[in-house]
C-alpha positions in Angstrom: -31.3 -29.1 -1.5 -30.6 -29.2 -5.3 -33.8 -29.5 -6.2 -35.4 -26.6 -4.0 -33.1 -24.3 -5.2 -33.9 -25.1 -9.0 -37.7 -25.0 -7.9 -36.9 -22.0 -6.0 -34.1 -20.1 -8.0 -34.9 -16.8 -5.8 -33.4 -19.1 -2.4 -30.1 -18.6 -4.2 -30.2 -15.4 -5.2 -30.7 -14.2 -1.7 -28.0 -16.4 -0.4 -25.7 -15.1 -2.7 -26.5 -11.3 -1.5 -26.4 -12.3 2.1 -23.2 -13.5 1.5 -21.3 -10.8 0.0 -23.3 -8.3 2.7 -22.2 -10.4 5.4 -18.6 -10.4 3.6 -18.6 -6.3 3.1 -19.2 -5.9 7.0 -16.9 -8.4 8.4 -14.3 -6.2 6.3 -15.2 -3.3 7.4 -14.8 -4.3 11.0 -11.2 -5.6 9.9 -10.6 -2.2 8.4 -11.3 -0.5 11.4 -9.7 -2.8 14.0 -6.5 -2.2 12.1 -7.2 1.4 11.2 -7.1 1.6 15.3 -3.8 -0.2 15.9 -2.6 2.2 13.2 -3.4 5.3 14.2 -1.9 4.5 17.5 1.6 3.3 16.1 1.2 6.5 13.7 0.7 8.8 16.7 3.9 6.6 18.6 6.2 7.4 15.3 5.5 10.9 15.3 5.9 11.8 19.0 9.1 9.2 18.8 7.8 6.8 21.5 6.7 3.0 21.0 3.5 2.3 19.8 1.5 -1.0 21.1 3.6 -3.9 19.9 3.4 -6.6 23.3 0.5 -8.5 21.9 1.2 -10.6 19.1 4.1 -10.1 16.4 4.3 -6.4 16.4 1.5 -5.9 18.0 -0.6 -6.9 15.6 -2.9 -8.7 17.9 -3.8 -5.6 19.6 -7.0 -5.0 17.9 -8.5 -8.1 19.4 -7.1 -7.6 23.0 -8.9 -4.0 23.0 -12.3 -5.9 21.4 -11.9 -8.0 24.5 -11.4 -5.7 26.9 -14.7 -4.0 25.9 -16.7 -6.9 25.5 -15.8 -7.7 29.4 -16.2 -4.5 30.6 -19.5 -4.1 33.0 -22.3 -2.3 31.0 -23.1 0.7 33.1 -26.6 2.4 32.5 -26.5 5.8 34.4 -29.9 6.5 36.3 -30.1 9.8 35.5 -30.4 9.4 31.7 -33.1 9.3 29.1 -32.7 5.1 29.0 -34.1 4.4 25.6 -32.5 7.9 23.4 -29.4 6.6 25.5 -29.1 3.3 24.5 -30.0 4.0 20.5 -27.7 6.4 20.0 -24.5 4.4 19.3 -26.3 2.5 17.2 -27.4 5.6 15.0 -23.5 6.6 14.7 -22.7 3.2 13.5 -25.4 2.4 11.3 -24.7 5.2 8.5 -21.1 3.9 7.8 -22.4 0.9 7.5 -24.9 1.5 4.8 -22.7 3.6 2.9 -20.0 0.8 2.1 -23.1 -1.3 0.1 -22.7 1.7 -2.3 -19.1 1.7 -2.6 -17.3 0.4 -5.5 -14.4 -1.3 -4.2 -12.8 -2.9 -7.4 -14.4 -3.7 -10.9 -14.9 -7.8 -10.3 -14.1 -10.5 -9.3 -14.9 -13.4 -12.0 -18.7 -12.7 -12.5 -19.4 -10.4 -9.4 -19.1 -6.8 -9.1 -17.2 -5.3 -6.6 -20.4 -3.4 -5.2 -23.2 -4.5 -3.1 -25.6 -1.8 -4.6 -24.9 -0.6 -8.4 -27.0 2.6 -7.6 -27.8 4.9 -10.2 -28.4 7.6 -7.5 -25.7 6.5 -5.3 -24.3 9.2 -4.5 -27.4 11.0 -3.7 -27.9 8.2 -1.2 -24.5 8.5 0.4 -24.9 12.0 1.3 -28.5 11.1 2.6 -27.6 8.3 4.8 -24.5 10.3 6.3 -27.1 13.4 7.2 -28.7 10.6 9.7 -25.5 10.6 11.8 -25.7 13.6 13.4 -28.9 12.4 15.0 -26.8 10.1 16.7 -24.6 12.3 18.1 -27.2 14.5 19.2 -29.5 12.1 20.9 -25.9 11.2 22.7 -25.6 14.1 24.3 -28.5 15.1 25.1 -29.6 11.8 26.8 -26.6 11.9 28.8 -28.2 14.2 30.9 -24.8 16.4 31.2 -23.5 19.6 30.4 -20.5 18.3 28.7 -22.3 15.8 26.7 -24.9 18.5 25.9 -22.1 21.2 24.7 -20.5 18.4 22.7 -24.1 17.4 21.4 -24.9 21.2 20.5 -21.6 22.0 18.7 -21.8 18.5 16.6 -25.0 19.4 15.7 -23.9 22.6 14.1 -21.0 21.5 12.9 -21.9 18.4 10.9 -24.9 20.8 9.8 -22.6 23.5 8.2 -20.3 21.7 6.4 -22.5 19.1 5.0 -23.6 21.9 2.3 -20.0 22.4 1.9 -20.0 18.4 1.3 -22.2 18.3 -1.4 -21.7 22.1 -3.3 -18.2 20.0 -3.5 -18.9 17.1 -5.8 -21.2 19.3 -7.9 -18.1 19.7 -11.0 -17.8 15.9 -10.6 -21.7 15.5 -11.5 -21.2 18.2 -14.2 -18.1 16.5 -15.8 -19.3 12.9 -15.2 -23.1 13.6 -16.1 -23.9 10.6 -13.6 -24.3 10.0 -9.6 -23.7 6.3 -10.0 -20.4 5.6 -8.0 -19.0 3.0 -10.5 -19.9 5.0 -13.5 -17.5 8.2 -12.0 -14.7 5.6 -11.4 -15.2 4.3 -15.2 -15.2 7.9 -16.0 -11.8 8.3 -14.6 -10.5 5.1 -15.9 -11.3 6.6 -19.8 -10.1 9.9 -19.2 -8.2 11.2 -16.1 -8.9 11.5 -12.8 -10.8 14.2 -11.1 -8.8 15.8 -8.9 -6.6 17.0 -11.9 -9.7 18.5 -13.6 -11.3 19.8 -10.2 -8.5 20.6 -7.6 -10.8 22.9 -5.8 -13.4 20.6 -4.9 -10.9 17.8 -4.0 -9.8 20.6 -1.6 -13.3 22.0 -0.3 -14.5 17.5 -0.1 -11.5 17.0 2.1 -11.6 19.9 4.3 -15.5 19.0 4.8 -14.3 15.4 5.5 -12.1 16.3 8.1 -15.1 18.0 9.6 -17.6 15.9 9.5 -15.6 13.0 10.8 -15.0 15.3 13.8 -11.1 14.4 13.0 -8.7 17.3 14.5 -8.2 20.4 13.5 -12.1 20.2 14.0 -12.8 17.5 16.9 -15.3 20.2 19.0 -17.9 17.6 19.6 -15.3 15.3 21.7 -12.4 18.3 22.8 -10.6 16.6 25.8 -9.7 19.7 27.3 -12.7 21.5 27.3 -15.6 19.0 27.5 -13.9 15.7 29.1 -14.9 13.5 25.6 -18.0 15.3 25.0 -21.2 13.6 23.9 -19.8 9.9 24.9 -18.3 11.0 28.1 -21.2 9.0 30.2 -20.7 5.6 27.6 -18.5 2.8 28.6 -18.6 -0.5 27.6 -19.5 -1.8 24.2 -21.8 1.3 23.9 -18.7 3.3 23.9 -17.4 0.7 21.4 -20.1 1.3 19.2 -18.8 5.3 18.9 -15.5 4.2 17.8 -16.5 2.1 15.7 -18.7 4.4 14.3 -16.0 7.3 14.2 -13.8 5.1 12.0 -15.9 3.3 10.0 -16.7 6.8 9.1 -13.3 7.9 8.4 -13.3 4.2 5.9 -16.2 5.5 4.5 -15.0 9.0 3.8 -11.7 8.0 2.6 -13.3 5.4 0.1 -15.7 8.2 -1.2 -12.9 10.8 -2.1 -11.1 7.9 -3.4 -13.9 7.0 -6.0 -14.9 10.8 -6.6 -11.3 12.1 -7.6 -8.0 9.5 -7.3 -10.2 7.1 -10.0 -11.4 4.4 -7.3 -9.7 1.4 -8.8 -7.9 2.4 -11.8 -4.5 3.1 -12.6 -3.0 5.0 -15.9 -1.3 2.2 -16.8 -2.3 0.3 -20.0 -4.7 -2.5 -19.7 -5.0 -2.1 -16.3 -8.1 -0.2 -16.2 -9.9 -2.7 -18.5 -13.2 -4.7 -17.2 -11.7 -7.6 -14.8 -11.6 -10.2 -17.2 -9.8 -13.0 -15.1 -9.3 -12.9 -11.0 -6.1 -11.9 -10.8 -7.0 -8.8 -12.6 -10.0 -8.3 -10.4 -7.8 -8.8 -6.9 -5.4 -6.2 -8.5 -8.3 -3.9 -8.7 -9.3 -4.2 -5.6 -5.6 -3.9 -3.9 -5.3 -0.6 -6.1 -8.6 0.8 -4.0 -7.0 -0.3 -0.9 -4.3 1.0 -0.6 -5.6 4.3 -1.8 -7.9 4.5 1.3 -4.7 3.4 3.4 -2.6 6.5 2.3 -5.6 8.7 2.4 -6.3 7.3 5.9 -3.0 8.1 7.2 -2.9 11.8 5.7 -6.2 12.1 8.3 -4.2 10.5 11.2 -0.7 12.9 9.9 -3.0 15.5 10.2 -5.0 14.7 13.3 -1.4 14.4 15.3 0.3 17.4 13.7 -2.3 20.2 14.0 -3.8 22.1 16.4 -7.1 22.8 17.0 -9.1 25.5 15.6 -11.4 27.9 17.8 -15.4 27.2 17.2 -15.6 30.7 15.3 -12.5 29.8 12.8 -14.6 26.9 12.1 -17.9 28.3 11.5 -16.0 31.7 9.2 -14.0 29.0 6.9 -17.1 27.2 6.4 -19.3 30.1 5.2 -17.0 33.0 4.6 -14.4 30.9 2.6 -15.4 27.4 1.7 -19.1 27.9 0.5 -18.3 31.2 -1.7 -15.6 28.9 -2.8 -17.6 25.9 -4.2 -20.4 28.2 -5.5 -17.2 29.8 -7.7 -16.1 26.1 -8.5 -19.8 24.8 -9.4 -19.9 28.1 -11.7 -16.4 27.6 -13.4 -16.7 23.8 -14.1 -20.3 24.6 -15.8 -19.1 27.6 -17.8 -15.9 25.5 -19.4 -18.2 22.2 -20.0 -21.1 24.9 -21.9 -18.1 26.6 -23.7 -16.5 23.3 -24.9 -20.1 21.4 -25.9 
C-alpha cells in the first residue's frame, strides 16, 4: 500500500479530501438532528409544557428514534403525480445546503488543515448561486404533487424566495466594499484584524437576517408550508423518507444560514481577545476556534426558533411591501453609504 501511494501521491490526496467531505456531512446531519430536538424542547419551554425527554437521558436520543421512525415508514408514491419531478424534488432542497457548508469556514485549523473544504476566492458568489437552485426544489414539489395546496405553497415559495434573494445579496454588498474580497475566510480574517462587521454595517446585518428568515421559510414568513391555510403546503403529499429529505433540507438550511451571517458580521471564529485570533498554531488553539463558530451558530439558531415561536405570521402582501417598499430602498441606501465613507476616507 506504501508503495502505491508514494508511486501514486495523488491516491492520497483524494483520500484525504474524501475524508474531511465525508466528515463535513456526517456533522451536518448531527447539527441538524440536534437542531430538531432543540427546537422542540425550545418550543416546550416557551409554551411552559415538557419537551421530548422519554428516550434516552433527557431525551437526547430523540433524534435517532424520529430517524427510525421515518426510515420504517411505508414509502407511498401517489398515482396521480408527475413520478419522476416528484421523487427529485427532495433531493433538490437538500442538495444546496449541502454544497454550501464545503464553502464555510468553520475554524482556522486544525494542525495543518484548514477548517474549510473549499478555500474559494469567489465563495460567496458561489453560496448565493447554489442557494438560488433551491427554490427549484420547492417548486417542482408542488407542482408534481398534483394538488391545489401543494401548488399554492409551490407558487408563493417561488415568489418569495425570488424577492428576497435580491434583498440577500444588495445585503452583503458593504461587506464586499469594506473587505475588498468574496473569499469567506478572508472576511473572517478581516474581522479578526479589525472589528467585526455588524458594528461597521448594522443595516445590512439587519436587511441579511430579515432575508434569512425568509428564505428559510422560518415564521413570520412560513407561506410556502402555512398549516392553517394550505395543510403543509408543497410537501403535504410526501411521507416517508421523502418527507425526511424536506426537513432535512429546511434545517440544514437554517445551519447554513446561521453559519453565513456568522462569518459575514459576528467574525466567524474570532474573538477580541488577545492572541486568540492568531493562525492555529497548535490543536488546542484550533478546537477553540472551532467551538467559538459553534456556538455562534447555536445562539443564532435559537434567535430563529425564539422568533419562529413568538411571532405571528405576516399576511402575503406585508411580505411582498417590506421586501420592495422597505428592505430593497434600504440596502440600495446602505450599498450607497458604505461606498461614499470608504471613497471619502481612501
Amino acid at each position: 500500500m506504501s508503495e502505491l501511494l508514494a508511486q501514486q501521491p495523488w491516491l492520497l490526496d483524494a483520500f484525504w479530501l474524501v475524508f474531511r467531505c465525508v466528515a463535513v456531512f456526517g456533522v451536518l446531519l448531527f447539527l441538524v438532528a440536534y437542531t430538531v430536538l432543540l427546537e422542540r424542547r425550545v418550543a416546550a419551554w416557551i409554551q411552559d409544557r415538557i419537551g421530548p425527554n422519554r428516550v434516552g437521558p433527557f431525551g437526547l436520543l430523540q433524534p435517532l428514534a424520529d430517524a427510525g421512525k421515518l426510515m420504517l415508514k411505508e414509502a407511498m408514491l401517489p398515482s396521480y403525480v408527475h413520478k419522476f419531478y416528484y421523487l427529485i424534488a427532495p433531493v433538490l432542497v437538500v442538495i444546496p445546503a449541502i454544497l454550501v457548508a464545503g464553502v464555510i469556514p468553520w475554524g482556522s485549523k486544525l494542525g495543518d488543515t484548514p477548517c474549510v473544504l473549499a478555500d474559494m476566492d469567489v465563495g460567496l458568489l458561489f453560496v448565493f448561486a447554489v442557494t438560488s437552485l433551491a427554490v427549484y426544489g420547492i417548486a417542482l414539489a408542488g407542482w408534481a404533487s398534483n394538488s391545489k395546496y401543494p401548488l399554492l405553497g409551490g407558487v408563493r415559495s417561488s415568489a418569495q424566495m425570488i424577492s428576497y434573494e435580491v434583498c440577500l445579496s444588495l445585503s452583503v454588498v458593504g461587506v464586499l466594499l469594506q473587505t475588498q474580497t468574496m473569499n469567506l475566510g478572508k472576511i473572517v480574517q478581516y474581522q479578526a484584524d479589525h472589528t467585526w462587521l455588524v458594528l461597521t454595517q448594522p443595516f445590512g446585518f439587519l436587511i441579511f437576517l430579515v432575508s434569512a428568515f425568509a428564505e428559510t421559510n422560518r415564521l413570520p414568513f412560513d407561506f410556502p408550508e402555512a398549516e392553517q391555510e394550505l395543510v403543509a403546503g408543497y410537501h403535504t403529499e410526501y411521507s416517508g423518507m421523502k418527507f425526511a429529505l424536506f426537513q432535512l433540507g429546511e434545517y440544514a438550511n437554517l445551519i447554513a444560514s446561521c453559519s453565513l451571517v456568522v462569518t459575514l458580521f459576528f467574525g466567524g471564529w474570532s474573538l477580541p481577545l488577545p492572541g486568540f485570533n492568531e493562525p492555529a498554531s497548535n490543536l488546542l488553539l484550533g478546537i477553540l476556534h472551532v467551538g467559538v463558530f459553534l456556538t455562534k451558530v447555536g445562539f443564532l439558531a435559537f434567535t430563529f426558533m425564539w422568533v419562529r415561536w413568538t411571532l405571528p405570521r405576516f399576511r402575503y402582501d406585508q411580505l411582498m411591501r417590506l421586501c420592495w417598499n422597505v428592505m430593497v430602498p434600504m440596502a440600495l441606501v446602505n450599498m450607497l453609504v458604505t461606498a461614499g465613507v470608504i471613497a471619502y476616507w481612501s
